[in-house]
Phi, psi and omega in degrees: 000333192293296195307342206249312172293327166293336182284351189262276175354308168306280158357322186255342166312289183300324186280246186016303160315315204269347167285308183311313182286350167240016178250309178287347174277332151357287196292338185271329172287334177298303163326285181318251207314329150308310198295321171291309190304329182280344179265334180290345195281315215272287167007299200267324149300351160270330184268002179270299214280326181284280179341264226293337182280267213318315181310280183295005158276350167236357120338303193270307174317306187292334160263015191252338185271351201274297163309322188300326191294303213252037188253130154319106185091201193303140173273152189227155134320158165291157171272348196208170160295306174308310182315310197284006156283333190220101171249118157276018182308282165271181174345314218233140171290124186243156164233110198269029170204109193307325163190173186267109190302152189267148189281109186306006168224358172255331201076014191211142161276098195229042178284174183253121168302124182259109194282141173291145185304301208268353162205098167299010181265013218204162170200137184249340160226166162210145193246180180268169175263006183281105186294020202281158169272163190253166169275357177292144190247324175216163178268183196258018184237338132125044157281130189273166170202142156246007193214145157302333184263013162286336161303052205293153109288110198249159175292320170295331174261017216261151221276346207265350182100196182287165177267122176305188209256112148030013214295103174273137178249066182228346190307158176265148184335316180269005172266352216294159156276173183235135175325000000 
């Protein structure tokens, strides 16, 4: 009797290995199938985070051509974000920018302003201030970029098309531009 309980003991011994051994390859193919789902979760919240940059860069390009239209006089760029929430230029307060969007890889409205070539106190685009690489490779205009803050948005490139040209109308005839 004796001889017969070790061998049934020896038996259950054996089963026990192999269940531990088919509970760790479990855990490990489960790891492994986490591990992918967390990298298609972060894929896809870096191409969510670009759609939201390209959106809200051209809101703001769309709202800086919006000002540029609608200047008195001679056309100028904005000095700030704030004009383009509030331009107080004439009579009636206008908002060519509904608020001020926040940049989708810093979490802050920190875009970085690009001063105009012809009065640098004024800015005509904004990139984000963010070095991260994008999984985007070009812009939709087939420019490349690799970092979100290679991505300027300009009024001229803005989804609505270009602006037309300027007209001042106080200029005398030969200074006028020409088609």
């Amino acid at each position: 009797m004796d001889v017969s309980l070790r061998i049934g003991s020896l038996a259950m011994q054996r089963q026990r290995g192999f269940t531990y051994l088919g509970l760790l390859f479990f855990v490990a193919i489960t790891a492994a199938g986490l591990a992918a789902l967390g990298q298609a979760w972060s894929t896809a919240a870096q191409r969510e985070r670009e759609r939201e940059l390209e959106f809200r860069g051209n809101e703001i390009a769309q709202a800086i051509g919006s000002y540029l239209k609608t200047s008195p006089g001679l056309a100028q760029y904005p000095a700030s974000l704030d004009d383009l929430l509030a331009d107080r230029r004439g009579p009636k307060t206008r908002h060519h920018l509904r608020r001020a969007y926040a940049d989708p890889f810093t979490g802050k409205p920190d875009w970085v302003l690009v001063p105009d070539a012809a009065n640098p106190k004024t800015f005509s685009a904004v990139h984000s201030r963010s070095e991260r690489a994008l999984l985007r490779q070009s812009q939709t205009d087939g420019t490349s970029v690799a970092t979100a803050q290679d991505w300027v948005f300009t009024a001229a490139t803005a989804p609505n098309g270009p602006l037309p040209e300027q007209v001042d109308p106080f200029a005398s005839p030969a200074s006028a531009p020409t088609p």
